[in-house]
C-alpha positions as CSV (number, residue, x, y, z in Angstrom):
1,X,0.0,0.0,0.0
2,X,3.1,2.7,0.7
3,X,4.4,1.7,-2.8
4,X,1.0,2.5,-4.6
5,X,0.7,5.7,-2.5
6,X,4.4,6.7,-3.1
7,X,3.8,5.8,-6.8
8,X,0.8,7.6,-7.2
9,X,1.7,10.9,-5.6
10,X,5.3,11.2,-7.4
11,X,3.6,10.1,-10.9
12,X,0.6,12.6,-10.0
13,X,3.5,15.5,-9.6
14,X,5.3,14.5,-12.2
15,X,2.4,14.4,-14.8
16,X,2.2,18.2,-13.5
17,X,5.8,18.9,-14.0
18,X,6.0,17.6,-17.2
19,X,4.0,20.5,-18.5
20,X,5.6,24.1,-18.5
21,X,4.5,27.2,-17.9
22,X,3.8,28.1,-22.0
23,X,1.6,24.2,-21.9
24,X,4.2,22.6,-24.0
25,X,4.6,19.0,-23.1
26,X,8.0,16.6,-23.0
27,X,6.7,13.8,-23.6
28,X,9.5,12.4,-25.2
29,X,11.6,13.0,-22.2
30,X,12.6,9.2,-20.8
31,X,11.1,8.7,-17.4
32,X,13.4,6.8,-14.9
33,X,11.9,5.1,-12.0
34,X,14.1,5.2,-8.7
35,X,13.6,2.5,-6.4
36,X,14.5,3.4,-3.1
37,X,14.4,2.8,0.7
38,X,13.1,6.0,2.0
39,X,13.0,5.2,5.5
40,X,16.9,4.4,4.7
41,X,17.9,7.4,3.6
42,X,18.0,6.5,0.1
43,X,15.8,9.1,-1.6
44,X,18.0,11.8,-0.9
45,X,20.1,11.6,-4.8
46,X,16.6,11.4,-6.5
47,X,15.0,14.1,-4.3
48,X,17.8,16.9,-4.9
49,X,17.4,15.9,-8.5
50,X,13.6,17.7,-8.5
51,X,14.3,20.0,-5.5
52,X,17.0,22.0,-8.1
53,X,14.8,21.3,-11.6
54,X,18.1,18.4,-12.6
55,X,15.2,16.5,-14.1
56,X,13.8,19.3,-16.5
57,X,17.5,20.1,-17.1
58,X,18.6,17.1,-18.3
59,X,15.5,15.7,-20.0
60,X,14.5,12.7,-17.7
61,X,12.0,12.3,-15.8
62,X,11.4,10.4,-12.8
63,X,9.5,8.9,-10.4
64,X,9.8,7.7,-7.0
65,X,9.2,4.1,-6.1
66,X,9.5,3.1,-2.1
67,X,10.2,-0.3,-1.1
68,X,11.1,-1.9,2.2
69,X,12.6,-4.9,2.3
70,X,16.7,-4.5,0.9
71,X,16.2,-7.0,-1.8
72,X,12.9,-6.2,-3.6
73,X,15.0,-3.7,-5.8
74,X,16.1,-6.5,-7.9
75,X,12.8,-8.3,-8.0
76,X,11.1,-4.7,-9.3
77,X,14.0,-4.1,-11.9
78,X,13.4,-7.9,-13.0
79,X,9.5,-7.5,-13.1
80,X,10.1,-3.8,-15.3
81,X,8.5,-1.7,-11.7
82,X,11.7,0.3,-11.6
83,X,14.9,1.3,-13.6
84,X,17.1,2.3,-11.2
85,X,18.4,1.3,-7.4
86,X,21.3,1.2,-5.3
87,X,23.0,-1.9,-4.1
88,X,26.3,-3.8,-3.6
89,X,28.5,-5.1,-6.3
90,X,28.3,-8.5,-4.7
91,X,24.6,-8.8,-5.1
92,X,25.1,-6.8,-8.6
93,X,27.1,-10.2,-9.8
94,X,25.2,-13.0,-7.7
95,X,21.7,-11.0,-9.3
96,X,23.4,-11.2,-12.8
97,X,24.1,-14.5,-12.7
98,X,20.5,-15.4,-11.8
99,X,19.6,-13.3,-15.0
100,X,18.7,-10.4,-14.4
101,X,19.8,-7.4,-16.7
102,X,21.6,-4.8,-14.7
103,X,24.7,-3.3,-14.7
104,X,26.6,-0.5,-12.1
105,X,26.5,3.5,-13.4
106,X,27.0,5.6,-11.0
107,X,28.5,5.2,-7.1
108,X,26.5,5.6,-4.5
109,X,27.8,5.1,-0.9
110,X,31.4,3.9,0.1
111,X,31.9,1.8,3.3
112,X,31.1,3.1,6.4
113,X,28.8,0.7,8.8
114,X,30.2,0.0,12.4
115,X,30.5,-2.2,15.1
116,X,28.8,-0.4,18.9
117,X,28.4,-1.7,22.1
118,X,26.8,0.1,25.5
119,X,29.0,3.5,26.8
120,X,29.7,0.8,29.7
121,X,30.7,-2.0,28.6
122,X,33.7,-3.4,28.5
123,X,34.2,-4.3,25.0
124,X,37.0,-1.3,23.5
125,X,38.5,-2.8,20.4
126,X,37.3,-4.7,17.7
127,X,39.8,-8.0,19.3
128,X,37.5,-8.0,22.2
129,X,34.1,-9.2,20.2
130,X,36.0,-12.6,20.3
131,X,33.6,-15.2,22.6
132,X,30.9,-12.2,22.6
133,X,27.7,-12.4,22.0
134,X,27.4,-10.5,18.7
135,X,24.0,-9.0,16.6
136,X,24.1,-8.5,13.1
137,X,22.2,-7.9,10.3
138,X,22.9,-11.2,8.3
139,X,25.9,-13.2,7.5
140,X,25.6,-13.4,3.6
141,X,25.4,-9.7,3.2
142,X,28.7,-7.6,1.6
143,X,29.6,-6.6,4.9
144,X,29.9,-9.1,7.0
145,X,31.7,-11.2,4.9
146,X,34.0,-8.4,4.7
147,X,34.5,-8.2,8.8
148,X,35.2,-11.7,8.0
149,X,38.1,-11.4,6.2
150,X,39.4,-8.3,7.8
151,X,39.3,-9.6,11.1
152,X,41.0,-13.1,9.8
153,X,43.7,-10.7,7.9
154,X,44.2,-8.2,10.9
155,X,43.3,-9.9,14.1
156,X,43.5,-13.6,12.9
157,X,39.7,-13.6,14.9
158,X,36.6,-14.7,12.7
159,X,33.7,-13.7,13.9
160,X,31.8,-16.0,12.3
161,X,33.4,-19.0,14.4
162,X,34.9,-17.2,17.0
163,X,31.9,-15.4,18.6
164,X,28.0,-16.5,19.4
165,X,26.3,-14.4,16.4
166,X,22.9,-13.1,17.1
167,X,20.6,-12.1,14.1
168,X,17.9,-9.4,13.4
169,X,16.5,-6.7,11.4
170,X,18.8,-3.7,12.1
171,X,15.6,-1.7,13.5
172,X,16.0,-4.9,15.8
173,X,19.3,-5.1,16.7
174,X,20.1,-1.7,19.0
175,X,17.0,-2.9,21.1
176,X,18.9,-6.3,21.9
177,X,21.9,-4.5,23.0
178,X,19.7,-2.1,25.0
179,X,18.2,-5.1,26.8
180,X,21.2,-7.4,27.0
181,X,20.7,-10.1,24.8
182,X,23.6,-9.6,23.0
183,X,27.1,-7.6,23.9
184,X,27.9,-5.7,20.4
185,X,26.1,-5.2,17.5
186,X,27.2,-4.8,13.8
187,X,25.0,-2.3,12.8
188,X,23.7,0.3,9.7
189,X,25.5,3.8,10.3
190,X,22.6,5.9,10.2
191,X,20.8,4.2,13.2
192,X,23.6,4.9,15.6
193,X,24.0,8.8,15.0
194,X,21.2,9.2,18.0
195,X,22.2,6.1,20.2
196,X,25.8,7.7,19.8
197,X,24.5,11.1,20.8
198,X,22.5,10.3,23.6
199,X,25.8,8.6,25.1
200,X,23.3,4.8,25.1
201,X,25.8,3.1,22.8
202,X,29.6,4.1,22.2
203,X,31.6,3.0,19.0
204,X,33.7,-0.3,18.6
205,X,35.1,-0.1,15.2
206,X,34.4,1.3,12.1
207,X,34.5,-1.2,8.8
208,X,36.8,1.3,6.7
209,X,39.1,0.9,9.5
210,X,39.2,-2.6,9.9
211,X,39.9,-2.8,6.0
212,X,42.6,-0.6,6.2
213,X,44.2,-2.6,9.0
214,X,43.6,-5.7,7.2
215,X,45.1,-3.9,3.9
216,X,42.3,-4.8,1.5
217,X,43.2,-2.2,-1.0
218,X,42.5,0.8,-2.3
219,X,38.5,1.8,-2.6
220,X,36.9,-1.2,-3.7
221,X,33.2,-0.9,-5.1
222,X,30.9,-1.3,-2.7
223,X,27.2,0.5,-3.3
224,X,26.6,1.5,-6.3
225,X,23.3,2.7,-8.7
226,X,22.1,0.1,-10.6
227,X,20.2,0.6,-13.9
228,X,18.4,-1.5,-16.0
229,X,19.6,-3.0,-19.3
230,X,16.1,-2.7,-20.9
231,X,16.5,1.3,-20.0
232,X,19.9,2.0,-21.0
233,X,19.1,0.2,-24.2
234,X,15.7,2.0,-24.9
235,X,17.4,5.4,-24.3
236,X,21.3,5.1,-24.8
237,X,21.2,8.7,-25.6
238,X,20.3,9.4,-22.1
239,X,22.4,7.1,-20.4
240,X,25.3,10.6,-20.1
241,X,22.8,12.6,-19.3
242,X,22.3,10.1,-16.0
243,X,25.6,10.4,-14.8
244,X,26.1,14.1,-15.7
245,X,22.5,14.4,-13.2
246,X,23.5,12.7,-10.6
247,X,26.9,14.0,-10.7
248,X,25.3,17.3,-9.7
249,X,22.6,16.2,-7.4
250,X,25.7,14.9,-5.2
251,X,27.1,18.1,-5.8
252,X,23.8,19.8,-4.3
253,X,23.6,17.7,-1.6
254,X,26.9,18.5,-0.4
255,X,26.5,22.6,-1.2
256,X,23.1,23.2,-0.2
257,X,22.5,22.4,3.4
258,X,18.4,23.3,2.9
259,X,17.5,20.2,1.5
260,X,18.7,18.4,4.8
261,X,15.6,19.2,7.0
262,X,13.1,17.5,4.8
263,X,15.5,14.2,4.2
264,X,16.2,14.0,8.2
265,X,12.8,13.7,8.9
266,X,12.0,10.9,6.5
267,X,14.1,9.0,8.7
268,X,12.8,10.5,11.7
269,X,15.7,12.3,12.5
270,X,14.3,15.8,13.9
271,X,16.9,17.2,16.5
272,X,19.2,19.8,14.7
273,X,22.3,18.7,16.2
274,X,21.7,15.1,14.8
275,X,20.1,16.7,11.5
276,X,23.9,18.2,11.2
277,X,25.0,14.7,12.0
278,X,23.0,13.2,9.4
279,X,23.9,15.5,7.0
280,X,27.7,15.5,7.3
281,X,28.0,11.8,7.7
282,X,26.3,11.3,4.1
283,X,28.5,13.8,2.5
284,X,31.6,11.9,4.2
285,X,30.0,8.5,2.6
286,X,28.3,9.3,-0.6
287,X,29.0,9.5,-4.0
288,X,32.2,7.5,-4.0
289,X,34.9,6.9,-6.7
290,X,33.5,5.2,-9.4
291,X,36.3,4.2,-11.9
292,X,37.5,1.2,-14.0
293,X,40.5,1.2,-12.5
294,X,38.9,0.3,-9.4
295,X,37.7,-3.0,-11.1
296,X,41.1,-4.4,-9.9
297,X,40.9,-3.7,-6.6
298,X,37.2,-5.3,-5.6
299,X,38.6,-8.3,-7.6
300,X,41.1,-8.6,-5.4
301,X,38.2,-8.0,-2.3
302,X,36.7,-10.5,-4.0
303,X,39.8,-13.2,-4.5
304,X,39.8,-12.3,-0.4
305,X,36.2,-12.7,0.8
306,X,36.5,-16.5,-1.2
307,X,39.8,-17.1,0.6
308,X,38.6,-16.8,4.1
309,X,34.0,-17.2,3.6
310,X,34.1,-19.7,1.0
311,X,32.7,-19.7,-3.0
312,X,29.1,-20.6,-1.4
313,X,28.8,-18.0,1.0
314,X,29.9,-15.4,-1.4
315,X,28.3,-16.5,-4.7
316,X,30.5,-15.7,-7.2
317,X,34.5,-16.0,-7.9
318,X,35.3,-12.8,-9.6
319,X,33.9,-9.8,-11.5
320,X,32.6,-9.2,-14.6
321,X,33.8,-5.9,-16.0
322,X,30.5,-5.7,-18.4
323,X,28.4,-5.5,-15.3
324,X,29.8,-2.0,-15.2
325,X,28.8,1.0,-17.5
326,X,31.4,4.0,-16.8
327,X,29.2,6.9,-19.0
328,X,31.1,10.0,-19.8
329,X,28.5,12.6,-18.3
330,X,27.3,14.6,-21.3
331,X,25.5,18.2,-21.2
332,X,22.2,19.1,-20.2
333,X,19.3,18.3,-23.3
């Protein structure tokens, strides 16, 4: 029902918008259908692109799909319910291989979820987690197989084996740690900024850093906007335009600190100091290097993340460079 509703009052504005002042339709404008976890803080790229016009600029429109559950993205590209979403090259390859047609366009967010654990405990360092009780937000996803590795490559500890893993929603997981069931969690960035505030939970580790002590190379790929085959092939013309406009919606988003307000509350973020929070934390994150010299670099993640979690648990063996279109942004139409 909150994908109908979201649908309906995005195509409703959009039918508006797509008429000027003088009456004079665009019809043949391409519309592009973001898929996106609002309550994640995912709609922020495809609302700076109609908050400063970058739609009417560069001749596409879109609309606004919501989803919940990470995952459904792929099942709505697959279905032709949306072009475009953001996810992890791992999932890009395993969702390839099961056949559907996407490929990387654009970054999207570079690495940056966290181990926490309460202000009083006595967990300090990422080594101590060994023979905890740990949450987390699922063992096949990108990340923990990567806290896998690193920890096997830096601390010779494996969380996996060496620690008692507890498993939830991440909505889920901060209220086990509040009540005890578990001693740490691994958890989504974004839901700690208050916790973290409020001095109820206190930072562990950070999963760049744990990389970087585990030296798995220079800025792999990690989320990235997906698009459709059956779009970029429909509208090839328009595939520069995409990565010219969202080039400068990052570029908004990290300029114009008005459009902040409005995104913190969709993830019901409404204290200012933690709206500022928000807001520089996603300008330290987003819109990472996306370049085919870093094709290399998540191989080698990838040779890694076999080594230590096994072909089955990751899905694939290594990357296909045609599951990644690097567009040279064109002008405005």
């Amino acid at each position: 029902m909150t994908r109908m509703r979201t649908f309906t009052a995005f195509s409703f504005a959009l039918a508006l918008g797509a008429i000027g002042l003088s009456g004079e339709a665009h019809s043949a404008d391409p519309v592009l259908r973001f898929a996106v976890i609002t309550s994640g803080g995912q709609s922020e790229v495809p609302y700076a692109i109609q908050k400063g016009g970058l739609d009417k600029k560069y001749g596409i429109q879109i609309e606004i799909i919501d989803f919940a559950a990470p995952g459904q993205q792929y099942t709505m590209i697959r279905s032709d319910a949306a072009d475009i979403a953001g996810g992890n090259f791992i999932d890009l390859m395993r969702q390839r291989k099961a056949g559907v047609g996407i490929q990387a366009v654009h970054g999207f967010m570079g690495y940056n979820n966290l181990f926490v654990t309460k202000a009083d405990s006595s967990i300090k360092t990422f080594e101590d987690l060994k023979g905890k009780k740990v949450g987390n937000f699922g063992t096949t996803f990108l990340d923990w197989l990567i806290v896998r590795v690193a920890g096997k490559k830096g601390y010779n500890i494996d969380l996996e084996k060496d620690a008692t893993l507890v498993q939830g929603a991440p909505p889920l997981l901060g209220q086990f740690l509040t009540k005890g069931e578990v001693d740490a969690i691994f958890q989504f960035s974004t839901l700690t900024l208050a916790p973290v505030s409020r001095n109820e939970q206190r930072v562990v580790s950070y999963l760049p850093d744990l990389m970087k002590k585990a030296g798995l190379g220079a800025d792999p790929f990690y989320l990235t906007w997906m698009l459709s085959e059956k779009w970029s092939k429909a509208n090839p013309e328009a595939v520069g335009r995409l990565s010219a406009m969202l080039n400068e919606a990052y570029q908004l988003l990290k300029t114009d600190d008005s459009l902040w307000p409005t995104l913190a509350e969709r993830i019901r973020i409404t204290d200012p100091a933690l709206i500022v929070a928000y807001r520089e934390h996603a300008r330290k994150y987003s819109n990472p290097a996306y370049r085919a010299d870093l094709l290399k670099p998540t191989q080698d993640l990838v040779t890694d993340l076999v080594s230590i979690a096994g072909e089955q648990a990751v899905g694939i063996t290594g990357i296909d460079p045609a599951a990644f279109l690097f567009p040279t942004p064109t002008p405005a139409k």
